[in-house]
FIMARLO-6938 format. One record per residue (C-alpha): x, y, z. Coordinates in nm, 4 decimals, padded with zeros to 6 digits, m for minus. Each point is the difference from the previous one (the first is absolute). Layout:
! residues N
+----------+----------+----------+
|       xx |       yy |       zz |
+----------+----------+----------+
|        X |        Y |        Z |
...
+----------+----------+----------+
! end
This chain:
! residues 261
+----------+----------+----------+
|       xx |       yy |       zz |
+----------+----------+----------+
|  17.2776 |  14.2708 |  12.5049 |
|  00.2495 |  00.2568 |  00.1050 |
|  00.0745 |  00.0811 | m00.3685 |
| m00.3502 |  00.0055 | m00.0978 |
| m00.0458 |  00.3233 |  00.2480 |
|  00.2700 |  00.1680 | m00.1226 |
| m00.0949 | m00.0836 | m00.3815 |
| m00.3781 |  00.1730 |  00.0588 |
|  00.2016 |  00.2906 |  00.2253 |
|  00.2052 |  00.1057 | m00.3135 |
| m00.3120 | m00.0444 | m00.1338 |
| m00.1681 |  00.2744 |  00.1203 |
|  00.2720 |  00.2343 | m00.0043 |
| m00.0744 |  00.1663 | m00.2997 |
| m00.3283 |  00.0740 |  00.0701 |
|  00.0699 |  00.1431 |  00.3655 |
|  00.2775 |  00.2680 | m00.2271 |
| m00.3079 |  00.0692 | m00.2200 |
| m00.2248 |  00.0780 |  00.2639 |
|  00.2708 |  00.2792 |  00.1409 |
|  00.0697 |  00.1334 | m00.3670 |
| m00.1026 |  00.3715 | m00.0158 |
| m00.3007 |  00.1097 | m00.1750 |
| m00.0196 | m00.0562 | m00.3752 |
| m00.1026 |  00.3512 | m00.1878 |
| m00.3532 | m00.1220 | m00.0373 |
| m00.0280 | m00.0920 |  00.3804 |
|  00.1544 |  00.3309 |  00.0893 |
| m00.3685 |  00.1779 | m00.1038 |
|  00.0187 |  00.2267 |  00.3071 |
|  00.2297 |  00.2185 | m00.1492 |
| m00.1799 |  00.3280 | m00.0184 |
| m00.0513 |  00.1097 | m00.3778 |
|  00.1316 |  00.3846 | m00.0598 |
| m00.2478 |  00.2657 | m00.2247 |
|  00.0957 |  00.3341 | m00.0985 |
| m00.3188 |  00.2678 |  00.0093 |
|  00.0393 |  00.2661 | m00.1842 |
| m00.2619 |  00.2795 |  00.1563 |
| m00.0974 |  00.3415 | m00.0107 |
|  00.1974 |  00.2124 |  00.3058 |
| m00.3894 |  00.1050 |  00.1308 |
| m00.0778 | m00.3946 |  00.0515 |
|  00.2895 | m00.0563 |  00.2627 |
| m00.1292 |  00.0595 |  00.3340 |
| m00.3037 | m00.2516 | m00.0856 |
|  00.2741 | m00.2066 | m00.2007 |
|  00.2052 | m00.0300 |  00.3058 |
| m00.2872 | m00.0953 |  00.2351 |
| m00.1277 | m00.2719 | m00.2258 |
|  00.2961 | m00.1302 | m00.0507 |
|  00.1115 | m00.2427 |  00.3105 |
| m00.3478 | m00.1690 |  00.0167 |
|  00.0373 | m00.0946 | m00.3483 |
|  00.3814 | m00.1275 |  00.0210 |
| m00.1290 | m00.2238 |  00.3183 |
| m00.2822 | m00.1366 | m00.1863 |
|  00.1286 | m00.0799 | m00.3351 |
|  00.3940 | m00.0155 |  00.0500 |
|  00.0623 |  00.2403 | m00.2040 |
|  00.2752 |  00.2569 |  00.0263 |
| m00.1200 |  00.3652 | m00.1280 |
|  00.2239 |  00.2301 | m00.1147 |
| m00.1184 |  00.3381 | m00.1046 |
|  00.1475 |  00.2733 | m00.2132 |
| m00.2258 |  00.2990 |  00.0268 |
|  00.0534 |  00.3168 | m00.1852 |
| m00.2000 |  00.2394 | m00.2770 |
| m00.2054 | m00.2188 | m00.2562 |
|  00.2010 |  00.1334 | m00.2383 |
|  00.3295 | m00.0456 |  00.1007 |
| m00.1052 | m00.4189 |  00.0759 |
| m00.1352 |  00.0355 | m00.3462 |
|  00.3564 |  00.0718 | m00.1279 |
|  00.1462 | m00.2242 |  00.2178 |
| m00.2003 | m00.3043 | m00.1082 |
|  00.0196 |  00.0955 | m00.3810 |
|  00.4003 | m00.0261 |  00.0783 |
| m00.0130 | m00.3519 |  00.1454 |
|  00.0214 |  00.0626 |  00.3061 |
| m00.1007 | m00.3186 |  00.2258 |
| m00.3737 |  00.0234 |  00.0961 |
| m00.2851 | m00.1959 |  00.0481 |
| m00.2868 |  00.1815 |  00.0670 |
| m00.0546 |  00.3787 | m00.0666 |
| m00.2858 |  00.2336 |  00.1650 |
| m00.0043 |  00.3157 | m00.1723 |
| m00.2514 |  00.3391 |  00.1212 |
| m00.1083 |  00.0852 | m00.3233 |
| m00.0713 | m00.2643 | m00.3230 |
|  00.2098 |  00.2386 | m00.2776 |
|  00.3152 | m00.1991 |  00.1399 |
| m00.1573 | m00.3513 |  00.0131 |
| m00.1587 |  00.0375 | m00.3837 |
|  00.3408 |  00.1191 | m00.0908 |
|  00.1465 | m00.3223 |  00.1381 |
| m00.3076 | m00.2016 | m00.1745 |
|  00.0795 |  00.1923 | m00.3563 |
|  00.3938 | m00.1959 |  00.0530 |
| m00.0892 | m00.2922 |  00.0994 |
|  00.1209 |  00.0387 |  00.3486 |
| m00.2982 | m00.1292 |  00.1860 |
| m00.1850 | m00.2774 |  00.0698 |
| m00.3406 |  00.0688 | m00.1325 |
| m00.2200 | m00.2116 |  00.1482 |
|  00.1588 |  00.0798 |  00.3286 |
| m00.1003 |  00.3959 | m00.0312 |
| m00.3049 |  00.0947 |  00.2817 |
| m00.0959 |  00.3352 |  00.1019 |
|  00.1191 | m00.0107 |  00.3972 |
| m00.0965 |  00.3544 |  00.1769 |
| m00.1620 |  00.3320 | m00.0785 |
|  00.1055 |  00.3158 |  00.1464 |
| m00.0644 |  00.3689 |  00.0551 |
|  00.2094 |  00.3264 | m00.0575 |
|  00.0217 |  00.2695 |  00.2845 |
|  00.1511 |  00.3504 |  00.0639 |
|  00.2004 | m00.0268 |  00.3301 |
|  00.0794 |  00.3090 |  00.1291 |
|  00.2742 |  00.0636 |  00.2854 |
| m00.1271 |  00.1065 |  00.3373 |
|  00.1539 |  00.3397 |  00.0417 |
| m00.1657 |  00.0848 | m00.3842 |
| m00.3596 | m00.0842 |  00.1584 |
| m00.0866 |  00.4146 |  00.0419 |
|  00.1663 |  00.0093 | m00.3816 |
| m00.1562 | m00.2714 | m00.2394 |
| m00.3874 | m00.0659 |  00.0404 |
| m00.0087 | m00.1193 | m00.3774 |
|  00.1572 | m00.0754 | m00.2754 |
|  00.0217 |  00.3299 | m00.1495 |
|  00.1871 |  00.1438 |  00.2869 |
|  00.2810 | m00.1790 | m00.0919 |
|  00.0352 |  00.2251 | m00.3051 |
| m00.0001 |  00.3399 |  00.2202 |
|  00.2576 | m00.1561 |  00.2703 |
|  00.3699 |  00.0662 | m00.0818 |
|  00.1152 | m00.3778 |  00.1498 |
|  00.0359 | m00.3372 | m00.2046 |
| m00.1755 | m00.2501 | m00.0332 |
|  00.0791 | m00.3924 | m00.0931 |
| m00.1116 | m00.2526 | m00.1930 |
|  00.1426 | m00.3289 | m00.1715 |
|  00.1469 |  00.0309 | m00.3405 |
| m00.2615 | m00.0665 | m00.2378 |
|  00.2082 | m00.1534 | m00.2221 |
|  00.1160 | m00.2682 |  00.2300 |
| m00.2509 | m00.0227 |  00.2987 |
| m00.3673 | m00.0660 | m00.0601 |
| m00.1183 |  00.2513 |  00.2689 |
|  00.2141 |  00.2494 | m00.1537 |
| m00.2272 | m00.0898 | m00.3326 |
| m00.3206 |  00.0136 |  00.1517 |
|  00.0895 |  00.3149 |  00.2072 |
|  00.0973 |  00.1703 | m00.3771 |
| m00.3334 | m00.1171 | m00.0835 |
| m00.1746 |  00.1845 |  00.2851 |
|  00.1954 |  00.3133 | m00.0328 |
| m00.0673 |  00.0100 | m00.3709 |
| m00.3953 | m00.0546 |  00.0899 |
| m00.0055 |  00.3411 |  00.2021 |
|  00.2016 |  00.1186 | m00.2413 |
|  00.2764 |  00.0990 |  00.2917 |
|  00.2985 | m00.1934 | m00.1342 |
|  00.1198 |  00.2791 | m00.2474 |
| m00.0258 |  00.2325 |  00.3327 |
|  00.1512 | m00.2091 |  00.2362 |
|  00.2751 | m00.1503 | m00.2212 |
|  00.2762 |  00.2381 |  00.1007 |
| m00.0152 | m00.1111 |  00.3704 |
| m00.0681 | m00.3651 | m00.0153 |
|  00.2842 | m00.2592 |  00.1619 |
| m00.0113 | m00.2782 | m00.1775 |
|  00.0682 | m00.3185 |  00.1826 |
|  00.1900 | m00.3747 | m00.0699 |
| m00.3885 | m00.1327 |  00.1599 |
| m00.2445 |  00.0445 |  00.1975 |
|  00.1614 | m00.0517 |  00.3511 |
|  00.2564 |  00.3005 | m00.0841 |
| m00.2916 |  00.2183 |  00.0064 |
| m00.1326 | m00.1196 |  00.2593 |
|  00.3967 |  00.0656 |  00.1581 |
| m00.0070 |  00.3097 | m00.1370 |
| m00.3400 |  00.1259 |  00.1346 |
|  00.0757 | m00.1240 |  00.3749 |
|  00.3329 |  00.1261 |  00.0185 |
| m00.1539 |  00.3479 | m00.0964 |
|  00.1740 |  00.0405 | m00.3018 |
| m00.2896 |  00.0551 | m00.1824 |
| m00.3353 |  00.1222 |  00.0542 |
| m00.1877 | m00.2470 | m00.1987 |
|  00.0059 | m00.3288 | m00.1512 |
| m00.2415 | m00.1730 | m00.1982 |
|  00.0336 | m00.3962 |  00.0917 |
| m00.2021 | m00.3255 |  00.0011 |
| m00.2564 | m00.0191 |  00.2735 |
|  00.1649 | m00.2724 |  00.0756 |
|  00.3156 |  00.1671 |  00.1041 |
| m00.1621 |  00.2551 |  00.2206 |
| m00.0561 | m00.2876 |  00.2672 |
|  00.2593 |  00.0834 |  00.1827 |
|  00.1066 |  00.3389 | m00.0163 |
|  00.0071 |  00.2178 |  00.3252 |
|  00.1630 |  00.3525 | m00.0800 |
| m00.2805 |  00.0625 | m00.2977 |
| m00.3822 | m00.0833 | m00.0660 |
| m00.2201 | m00.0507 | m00.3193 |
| m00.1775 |  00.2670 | m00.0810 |
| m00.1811 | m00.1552 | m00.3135 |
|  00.0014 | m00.2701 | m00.2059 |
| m00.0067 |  00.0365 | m00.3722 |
| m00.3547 | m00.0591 | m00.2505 |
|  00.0630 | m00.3840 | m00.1588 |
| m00.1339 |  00.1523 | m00.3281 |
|  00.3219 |  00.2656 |  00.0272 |
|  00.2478 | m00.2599 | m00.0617 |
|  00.0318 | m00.3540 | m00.1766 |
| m00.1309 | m00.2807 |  00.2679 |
|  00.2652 | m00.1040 |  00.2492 |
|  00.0140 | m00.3532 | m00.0454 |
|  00.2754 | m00.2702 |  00.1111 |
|  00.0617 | m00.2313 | m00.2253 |
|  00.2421 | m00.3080 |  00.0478 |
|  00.1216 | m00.2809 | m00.1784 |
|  00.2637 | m00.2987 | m00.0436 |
|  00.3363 |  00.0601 | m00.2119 |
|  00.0457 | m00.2216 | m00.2663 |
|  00.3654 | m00.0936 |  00.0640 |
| m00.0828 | m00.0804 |  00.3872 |
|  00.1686 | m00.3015 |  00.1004 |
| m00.2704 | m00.0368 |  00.2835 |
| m00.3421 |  00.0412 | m00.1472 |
| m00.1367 | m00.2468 |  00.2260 |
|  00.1049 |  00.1649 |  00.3130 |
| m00.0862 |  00.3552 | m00.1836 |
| m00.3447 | m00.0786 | m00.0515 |
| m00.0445 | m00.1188 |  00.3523 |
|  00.0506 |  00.2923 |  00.0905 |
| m00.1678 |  00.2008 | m00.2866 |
| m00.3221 | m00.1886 |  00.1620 |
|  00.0666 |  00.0646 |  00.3377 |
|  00.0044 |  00.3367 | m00.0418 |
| m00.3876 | m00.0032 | m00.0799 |
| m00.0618 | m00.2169 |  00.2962 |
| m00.2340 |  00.1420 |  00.2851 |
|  00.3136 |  00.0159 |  00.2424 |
|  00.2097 |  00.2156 | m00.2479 |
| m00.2799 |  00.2306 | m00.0600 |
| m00.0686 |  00.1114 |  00.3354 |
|  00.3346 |  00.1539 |  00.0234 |
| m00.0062 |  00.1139 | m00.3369 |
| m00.3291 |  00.2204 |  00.1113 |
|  00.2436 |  00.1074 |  00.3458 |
|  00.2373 |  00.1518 | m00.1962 |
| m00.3117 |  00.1640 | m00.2262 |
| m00.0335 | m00.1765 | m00.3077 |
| m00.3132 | m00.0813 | m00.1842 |
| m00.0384 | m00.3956 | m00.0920 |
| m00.1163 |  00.0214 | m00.3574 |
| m00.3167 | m00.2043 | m00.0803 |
| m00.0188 | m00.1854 | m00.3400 |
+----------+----------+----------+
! end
């Protein structure tokens, strides 16, 4: 009898070192996936704040790379690792489409937005309008139109009052739309013309007007999958989120426009 015990003990060893094996690959599920965002430097305070409620829920692991549209638009045409890319203007997504670089069926229209003067506080006695910053003798800033959407659309506007050839000589031009913004506070400029959406937070300066939409090309922000992404999936999840009632509240904090199909 003695040897029987001991025959169904041995038995059962096997199974007891299975049951303390660790976790097989499959098993090990809670393993957060990683994303890389690639998004326009004007979405990162609401980027920021949507960000851990979405990692909790999902467990998902954001990482975001914000910068000018343009310069992400390099970067992704030279490989570089992304997943998902939120651009402030559509020039650098359709250039992206025209190559191949984006998932098309992925691409929604996200946010709309509005383009202001801001105007430092000790200019307030100085620049009532627009066309006082041609008589003043100090810069003003803007993004580089080649690279930075707002730096397009604020071309755009200038050219419309037909005030860019005047103030052309005295215009700072900036990486994006933040460094005005920098600029402007810090008083070494007068002016700036930014996103509305970037004028949240200022505190040294104040909008004194916000550009005509028909003056410039609609401010739109597009976004859309890569086509190389290794996490589509977990891209997407959060492509969707970002339209979700939750995300769009703080979009609208920080001063965005949701755009409606």
């Amino acid at each position: 009898m003695k040897k029987f015990y001991i025959f169904i003990f041995l038995l059962t060893i096997p199974f007891t070192l299975a049951s303390c094996k660790p976790a097989s690959s499959s098993e090990n599920s809670s393993k957060p996936r990683n994303i890389t965002v690639s998004a326009a430097s004007s979405l990162k305070d609401a980027l920021i704040e949507i960000q851990p409620k979405f990692e909790k829920e999902n467990n998902i692991k954001l990482t975001f790379n914000l910068e000018a549209s343009g310069i992400l638009q390099k970067q992704i045409e030279e490989g570089a690792p992304v997943d998902l890319f939120i651009s402030a203007g559509n020039k650098q997504i359709d250039e992206l489409e025209k190559k191949n670089l984006i998932d098309r069926s992925s691409k929604i229209n996200l946010l709309k937005n509005k383009l202001v003067l801001i105007v430092g506080n000790d200019y307030k006695d100085k620049i009532k309008s627009v066309t006082d910053l041609v008589t003043i003798k100090d810069k003003i800033s803007m993004g580089n139109p080649l690279t930075v959407p707002a730096g397009q659309y604020a071309k755009e506007s200038l050219q419309y009052l037909k005030l860019m050839d005047k103030l052309s000589d005295k215009i700072v031009p900036a990486k994006d739309v933040k460094q005005v913004v920098t600029y402007v506070e810090n008083n070494e400029v007068a002016a700036g013309i930014v996103f509305k959406s970037d004028a949240t937070t200022i505190k040294h300066s104040f909008i004194l007007l916000t550009f005509a939409e028909n003056s410039h090309n609609p401010i739109v922000y597009p976004a859309a999958l890569i086509n190389n992404s290794k996490e589509k999936e977990a891209g997407n999840k959060f492509l969707q989120y970002l339209s979700s009632s939750d995300a769009q509240k703080i979009f609208k904090k920080y001063g965005f426009e949701i755009y409606e199909k």
